[in-house]
N, C-alpha and C positions, 0 to 999 in steps of 0.2 A: 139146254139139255143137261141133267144133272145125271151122276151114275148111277142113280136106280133106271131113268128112263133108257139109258144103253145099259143096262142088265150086269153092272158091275157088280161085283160084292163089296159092300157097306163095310166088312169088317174081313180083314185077313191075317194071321200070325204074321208076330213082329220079327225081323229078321233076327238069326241067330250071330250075333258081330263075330267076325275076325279080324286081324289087326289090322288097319289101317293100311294102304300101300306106302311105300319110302317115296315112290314119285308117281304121279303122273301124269301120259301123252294127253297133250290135247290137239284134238284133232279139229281143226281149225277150216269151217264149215261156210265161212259168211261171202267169201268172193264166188262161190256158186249159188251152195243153199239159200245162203242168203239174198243174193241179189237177185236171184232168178223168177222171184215173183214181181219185181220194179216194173210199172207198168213204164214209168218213162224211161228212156232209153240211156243205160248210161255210156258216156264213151269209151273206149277202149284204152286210154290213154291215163283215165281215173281208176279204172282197173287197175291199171298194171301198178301204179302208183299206191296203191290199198295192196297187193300182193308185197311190194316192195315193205312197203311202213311196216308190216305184219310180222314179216323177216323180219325186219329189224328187232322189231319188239320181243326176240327170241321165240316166235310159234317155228317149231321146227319142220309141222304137218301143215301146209295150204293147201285143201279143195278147190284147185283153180278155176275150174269150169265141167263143159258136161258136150262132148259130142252127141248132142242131141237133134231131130230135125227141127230148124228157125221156127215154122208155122207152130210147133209143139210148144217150144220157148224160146218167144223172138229173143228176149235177153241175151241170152247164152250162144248167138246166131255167131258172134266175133269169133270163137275158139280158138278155130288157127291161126286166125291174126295176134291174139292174145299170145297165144303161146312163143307164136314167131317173136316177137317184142319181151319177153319175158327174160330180165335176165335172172337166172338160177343164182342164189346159194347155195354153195357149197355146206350139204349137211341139211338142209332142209328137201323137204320131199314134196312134189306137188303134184298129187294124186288127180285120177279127169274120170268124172260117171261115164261111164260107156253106155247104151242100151243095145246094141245088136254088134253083128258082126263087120257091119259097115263104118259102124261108131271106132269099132277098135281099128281097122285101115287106117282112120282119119288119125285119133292116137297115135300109132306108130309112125305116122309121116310125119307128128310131130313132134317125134322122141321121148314120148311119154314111158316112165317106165314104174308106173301103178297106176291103175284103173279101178273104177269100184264099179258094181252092177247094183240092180233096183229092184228087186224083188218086194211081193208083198204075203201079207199069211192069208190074205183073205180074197175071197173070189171076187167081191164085186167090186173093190178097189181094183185089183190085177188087170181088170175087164175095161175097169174107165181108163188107167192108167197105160195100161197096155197091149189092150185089145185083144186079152186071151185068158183063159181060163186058170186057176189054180194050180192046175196037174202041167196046164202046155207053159207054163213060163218057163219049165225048167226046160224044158226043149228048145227054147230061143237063148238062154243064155248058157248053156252045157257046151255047145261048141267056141264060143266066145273066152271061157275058161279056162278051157285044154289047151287052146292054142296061145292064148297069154302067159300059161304057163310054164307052156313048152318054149317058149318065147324069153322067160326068167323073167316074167316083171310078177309082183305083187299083186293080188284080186282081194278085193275087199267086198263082202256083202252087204247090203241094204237089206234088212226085210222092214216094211213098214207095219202099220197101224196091230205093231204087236201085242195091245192093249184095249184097245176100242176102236171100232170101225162106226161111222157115223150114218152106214146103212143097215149095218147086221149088227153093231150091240156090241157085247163085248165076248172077246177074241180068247179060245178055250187055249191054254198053256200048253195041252199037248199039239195043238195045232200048228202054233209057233216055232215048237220045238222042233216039228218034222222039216217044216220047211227052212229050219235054218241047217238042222242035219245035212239034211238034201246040197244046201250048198255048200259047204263042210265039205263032204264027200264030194261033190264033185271038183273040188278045188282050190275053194277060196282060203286065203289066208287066217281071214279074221269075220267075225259080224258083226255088224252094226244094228244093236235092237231099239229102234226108232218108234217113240212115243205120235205118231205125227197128227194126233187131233187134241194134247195134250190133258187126256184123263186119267192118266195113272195117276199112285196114290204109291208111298212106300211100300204098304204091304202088297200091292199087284208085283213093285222092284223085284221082292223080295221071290214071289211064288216064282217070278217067269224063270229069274236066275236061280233057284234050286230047282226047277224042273229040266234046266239045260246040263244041270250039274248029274242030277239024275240019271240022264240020257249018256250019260260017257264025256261029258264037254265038258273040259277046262274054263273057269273064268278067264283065264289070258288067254284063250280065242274070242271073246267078246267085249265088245264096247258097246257104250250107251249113250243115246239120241232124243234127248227132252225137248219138247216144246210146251212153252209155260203158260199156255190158255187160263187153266186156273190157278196159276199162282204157286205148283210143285215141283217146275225144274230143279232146284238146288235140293228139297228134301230126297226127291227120287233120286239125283245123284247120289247125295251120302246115303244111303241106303244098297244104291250098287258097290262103294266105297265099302262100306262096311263088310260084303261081302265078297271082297277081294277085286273085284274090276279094277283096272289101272289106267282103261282109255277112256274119255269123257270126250265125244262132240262139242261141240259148243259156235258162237257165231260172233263174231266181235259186233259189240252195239247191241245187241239181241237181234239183228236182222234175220229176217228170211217166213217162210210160209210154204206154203205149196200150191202149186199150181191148180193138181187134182185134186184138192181137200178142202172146199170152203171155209171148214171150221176149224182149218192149221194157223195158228198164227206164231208169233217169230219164236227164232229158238233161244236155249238158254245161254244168255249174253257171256259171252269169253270174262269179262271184266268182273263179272259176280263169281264166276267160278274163280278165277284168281282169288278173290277177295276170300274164297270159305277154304280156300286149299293153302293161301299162305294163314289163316286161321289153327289149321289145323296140321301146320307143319308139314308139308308134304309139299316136294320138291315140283315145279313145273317148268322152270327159265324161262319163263315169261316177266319183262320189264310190265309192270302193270302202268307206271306216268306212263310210257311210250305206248301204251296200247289204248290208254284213254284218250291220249292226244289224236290217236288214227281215228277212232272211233268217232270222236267228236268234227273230227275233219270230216271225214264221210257222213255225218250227219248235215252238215254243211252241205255238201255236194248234192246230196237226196232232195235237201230243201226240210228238213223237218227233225224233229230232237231227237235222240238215240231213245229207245224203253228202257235201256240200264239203268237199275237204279246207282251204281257205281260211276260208269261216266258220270249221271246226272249231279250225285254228291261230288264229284272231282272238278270237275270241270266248269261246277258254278260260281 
């Protein structure tokens, strides 16, 4: 499927540059996102082990896992044993997906103190991924919010397939905008605007992030979520770059996919964004040897070669 067939636009204004950020977060994606689609089962123990190595490697942000139900994603079944076994750095932060109000109980019993939610922009994703409509997600996740909040932890937003949905085509800018609004206002800290069937192209970067700007929102409420289907995770980062964003997702090794998106494949590998941000001068404290060395171990563990093309040149 190419972006005429999901009804992209062929051509869109290039973005207008700002200067470059002095550093940025990366938000470190690969011990849930990434591993969440592994059909074999990994241990709990190689887990913790990849949280651990990650740390070290200076990623200050770990996505540890996802209080989600086993039958939905058996991977992610360990959580609270995970987390029980987890020993914390000090200074690193390790955020847990929530999906309901039962998701964050489990959280809080295990001292989790940021949580992200899973929103999507578009109805028929919403419907397969979360068995409700457009308008009702916000209904299941608005009490979940309030009370995290009033709780003092961090909420972080997902909206997915901000760019192209692989049943409806592609995804009108003001639509994305609303529903990331939506949870803005109801609470959340920050958003996460997630590429997850990989068709964006710079110029969609550029429109979705001036139409957020448009709407009264800061770039430092938003961060960015590529998955490199074809081959534009790094251009559409520098292009959020360009226009001020300062948090980039990313997933050590390129690991991950999605469960609900046949056509999501892994996201943009930690090690390549290293590689274009110490490029380009911009502060991250990330050891990039120590993080290809993890990377390359867990590709071990998987059984199979990391997609980075940076592990692949480091590590040969």
């Amino acid at each position: 499927m190419d972006a005429r067939e999901l009804g992209l636009p062929m051509q869109v204004a290039a973005p207008e540059p700002v200067e470059l950020p002095d550093a940025v977060t990366i938000w470190e994606v690969g011990p849930r996102d990434g591993l969440q689609n592994e059909k074999q089962a990994v241990p709990v123990e190689v887990k913790l082990e990849f949280l651990d190595r990650l740390a070290d490697a200076g990623l200050s942000v770990l996505e540890a896992t996802s209080f989600v139900r086993p039958e939905w994603v058996p991977q992610l079944a360990d959580a609270a044993e995970l987390l029980a076994g987890l020993q914390r750095v000090p200074g690193v932060r390790y955020p847990v997906l929530v999906p309901n109000a039962r998701g964050l109980d489990r959280a809080r019993e295990s001292q989790v103190r940021d949580i992200a939610i899973f929103a999507s922009a578009t109805e028929t994703f919403t419907r397969r991924n979360l068995n409700r409509g457009l308008d009702e997600q916000f209904g299941m996740f608005e009490p979940v919010v309030q009370r995290a909040v009033g709780e003092g932890l961090s909420v972080r937003g997902y909206v997915s397939m901000c760019f192209g949905d692989p049943w409806e085509g592609a995804v009108p800018v003001e639509q994305v905008v609303s529903v990331g609004k939506r949870l803005l206002e109801m609470g959340c800290d920050q958003l996460s605007l997630g590429d997850t069937i990989g068709v964006a192209t710079p110029g969609h970067v550029s429109a979705l992030l001036r139409g957020f700007v448009a709407a009264g929102i800061g770039v430092d409420r938003l961060a960015v979520h590529f998955h490199d289907t074809y081959g534009q995770a790094l251009s559409n980062t520098y292009a959020a770059l360009q226009l001020g964003v300062s948090t980039v997702d990313s997933s050590a090794g390129g690991l991950g996919g999605c469960p609900y998106a046949k056509s999501a494949t892994g996201n943009l590998a930690t090690e390549d964004l290293v590689w274009m941000l110490d490029g380009l001068g911009i502060k991250h404290g990330v050891d990039l040897g120590k993080l290809v060395a993890t990377s390359a171990w867990m590709a071990e563990q998987l059984g199979r070669p990391s997609p980075s093309r940076v592990v692949k040149a480091l590590s040969s």
